[in-house]
N, C-alpha and C positions, 0 to 999 in steps of 0.2 A: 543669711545666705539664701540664695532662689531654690526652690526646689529641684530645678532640672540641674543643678552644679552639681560638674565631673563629681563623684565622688572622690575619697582620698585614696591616694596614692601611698602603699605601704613597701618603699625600698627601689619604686621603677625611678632608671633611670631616662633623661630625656636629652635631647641633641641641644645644646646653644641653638636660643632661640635665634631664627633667622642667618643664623650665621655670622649675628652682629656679638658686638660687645655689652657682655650685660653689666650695669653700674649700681652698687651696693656703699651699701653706711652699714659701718660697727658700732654696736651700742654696747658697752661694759664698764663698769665703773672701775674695773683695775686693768690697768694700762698694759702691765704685761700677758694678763688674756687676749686684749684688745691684738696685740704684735702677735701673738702665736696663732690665734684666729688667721690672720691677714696672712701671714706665710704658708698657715694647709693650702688656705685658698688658693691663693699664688700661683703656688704647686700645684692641685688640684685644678682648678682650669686657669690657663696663660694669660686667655682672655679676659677677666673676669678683672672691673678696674673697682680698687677700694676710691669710692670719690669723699668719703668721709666719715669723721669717727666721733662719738660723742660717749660721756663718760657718765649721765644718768637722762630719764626720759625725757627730761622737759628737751634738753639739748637736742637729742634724737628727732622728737616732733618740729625743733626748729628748722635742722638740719634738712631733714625730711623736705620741708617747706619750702625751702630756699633750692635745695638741688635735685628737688622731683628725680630722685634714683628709681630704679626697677625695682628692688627688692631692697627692704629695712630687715637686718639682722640683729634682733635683739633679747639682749640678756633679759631672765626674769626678776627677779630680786635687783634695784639699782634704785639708788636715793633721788628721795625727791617725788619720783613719777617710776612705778615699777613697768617694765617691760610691758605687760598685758595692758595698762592704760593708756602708753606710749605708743602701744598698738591702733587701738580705739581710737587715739586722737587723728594719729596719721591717716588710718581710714578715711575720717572723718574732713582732712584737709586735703588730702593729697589720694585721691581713690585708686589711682592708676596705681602709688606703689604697694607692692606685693608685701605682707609682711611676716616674718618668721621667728618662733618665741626658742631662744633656746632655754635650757632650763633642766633642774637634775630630777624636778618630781616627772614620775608616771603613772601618779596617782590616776583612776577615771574620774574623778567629779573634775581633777584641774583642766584634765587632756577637752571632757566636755566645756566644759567655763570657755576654754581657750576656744573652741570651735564655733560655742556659741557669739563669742565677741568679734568673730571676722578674722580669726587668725587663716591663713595663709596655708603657713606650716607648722609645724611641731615637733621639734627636734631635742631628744633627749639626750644630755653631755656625757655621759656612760655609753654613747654608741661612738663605732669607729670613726674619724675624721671625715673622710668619703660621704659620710651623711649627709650632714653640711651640705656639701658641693652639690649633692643629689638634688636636697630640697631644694636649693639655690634654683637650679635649673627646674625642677618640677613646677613651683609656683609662677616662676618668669613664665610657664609655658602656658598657666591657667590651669594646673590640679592643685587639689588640697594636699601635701606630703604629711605624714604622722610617720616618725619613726615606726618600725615594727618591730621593735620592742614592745610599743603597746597594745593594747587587746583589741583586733579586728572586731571586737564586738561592740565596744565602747563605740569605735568608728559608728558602726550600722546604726547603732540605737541613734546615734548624733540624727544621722539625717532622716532616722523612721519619726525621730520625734522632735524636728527643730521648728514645727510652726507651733507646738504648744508652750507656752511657758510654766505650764505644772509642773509643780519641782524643783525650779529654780532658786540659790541657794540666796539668801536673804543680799546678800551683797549685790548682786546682782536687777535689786532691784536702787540702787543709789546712782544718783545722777554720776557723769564721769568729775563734776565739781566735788562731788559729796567723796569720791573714792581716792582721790585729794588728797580733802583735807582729813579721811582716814589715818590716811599710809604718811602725812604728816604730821599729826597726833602721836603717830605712834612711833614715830624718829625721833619724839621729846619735843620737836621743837612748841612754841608757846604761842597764843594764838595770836599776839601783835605779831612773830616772826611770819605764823603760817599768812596773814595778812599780807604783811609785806611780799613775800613769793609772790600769790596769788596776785597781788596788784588788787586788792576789793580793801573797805573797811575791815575794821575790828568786828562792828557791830553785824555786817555780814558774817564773817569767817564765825560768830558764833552761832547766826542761824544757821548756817552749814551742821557743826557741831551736833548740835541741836539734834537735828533733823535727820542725824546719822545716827546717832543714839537711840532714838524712837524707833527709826527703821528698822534694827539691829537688833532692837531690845537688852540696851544696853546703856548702863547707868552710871559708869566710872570710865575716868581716864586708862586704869590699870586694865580696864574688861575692854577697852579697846584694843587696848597694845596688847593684851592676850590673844583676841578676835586677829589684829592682823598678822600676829607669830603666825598663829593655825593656818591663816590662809596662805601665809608664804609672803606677803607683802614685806615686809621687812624680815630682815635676820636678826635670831634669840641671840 
């Protein structure tokens, strides 16, 4: 993020941008979240048009791709490609959309992780439905929204200390390839499968591996899949 960006925004609300119609994707891997999400909304602003829905991250980055929405709504935890990287990627193709992590940790290293990766918003599932709609419109507008639920201080540090990378938690230094094929390691699948996803050889997908392990300092399959439980990337 620039130094001079708005800081975050803890609970303001903001007008529909422009007066127009803002266009949003749902990203959740279970369908019936996906319909109760889409109905607060609904309800919550009239305006507000669902243009599409994807059910884990790689989808969401696709989606993204294809229908350049205003704002990506996405779950944390979601197979395949978790939220926060499906975050990162859309940045990364699609700059214009706004993105916003929902998610039930309010942990500070995650709430930081996420601010540092170009999150948007940060919206914690334990807050009332309203949130949502808020961040929705805060990001469309160009602020950072963080629930306030979480620690206005965790906020401050974020941006007293976002040109340093001292600190930063070892995952954070793996390419968006390498966090991959983490979070696919540790869904079981094998490394012909994760191959095949990624669309690379075998013989890549293991220097990935590799190279994730070293980074990590980490020396077994089971110290992976433990390393991504901790992180939140997958669910125990």
């Amino acid at each position: 993020m620039a130094p001079d960006r708005e800081r975050a925004r803890h609970g303001t609300v903001l007008s529909m941008v422009d007066g127009m119609s803002l266009r949003v994707i749902l990203a959740d891997d279970q369908e019936i979240v996906r319909r109760g999400i889409k109905l607060l909304l609904e309800r919550e602003m009239p305006d507000l048009l669902i243009v599409g829905e994807a059910s884990d991250g790689r989808e969401a980055v696709s989606l993204a791709r294809e229908l350049r929405p205003d704002v990506a709504v996405l779950d944390f935890a979601m197979p395949v490609l978790n939220g926060l990287d499906a975050a990162r990627e859309i940045r990364r193709h699609v700059p214009l959309t706004k993105t916003i992590l929902l998610t039930g940790y309010a942990e500070d290293r995650r709430v930081m992780g996420a601010l540092r990766a170009g999150i948007n918003g940060y919206v914690v599932k334990t807050q009332p439905p309203r949130e949502l709609a808020q961040a929705i419109q805060d990001v469309a507008g160009g602020a950072v929204y963080v629930s306030p639920v979480v620690s206005r201080a965790v906020v401050d540090a974020f941006f007293a200390a976002e040109q340093s990378p001292a600190g930063r938690p070892p995952s954070e230094r793996l390419t968006p390839r390498e966090r991959q094929v983490l979070q696919l390691v540790a869904e079981g699948k094998t490394t012909k499968e994760i191959a095949t996803i990624l669309g690379v050889s075998v013989k890549t997908c293991e220097s990935h591996r590799t190279r994730v392990m070293q980074k990590l300092g980490i020396h077994t399959a089971a110290g992976l899949v433990r390393y991504a439980i901790r992180e939140g990337l997958v669910n125990p």
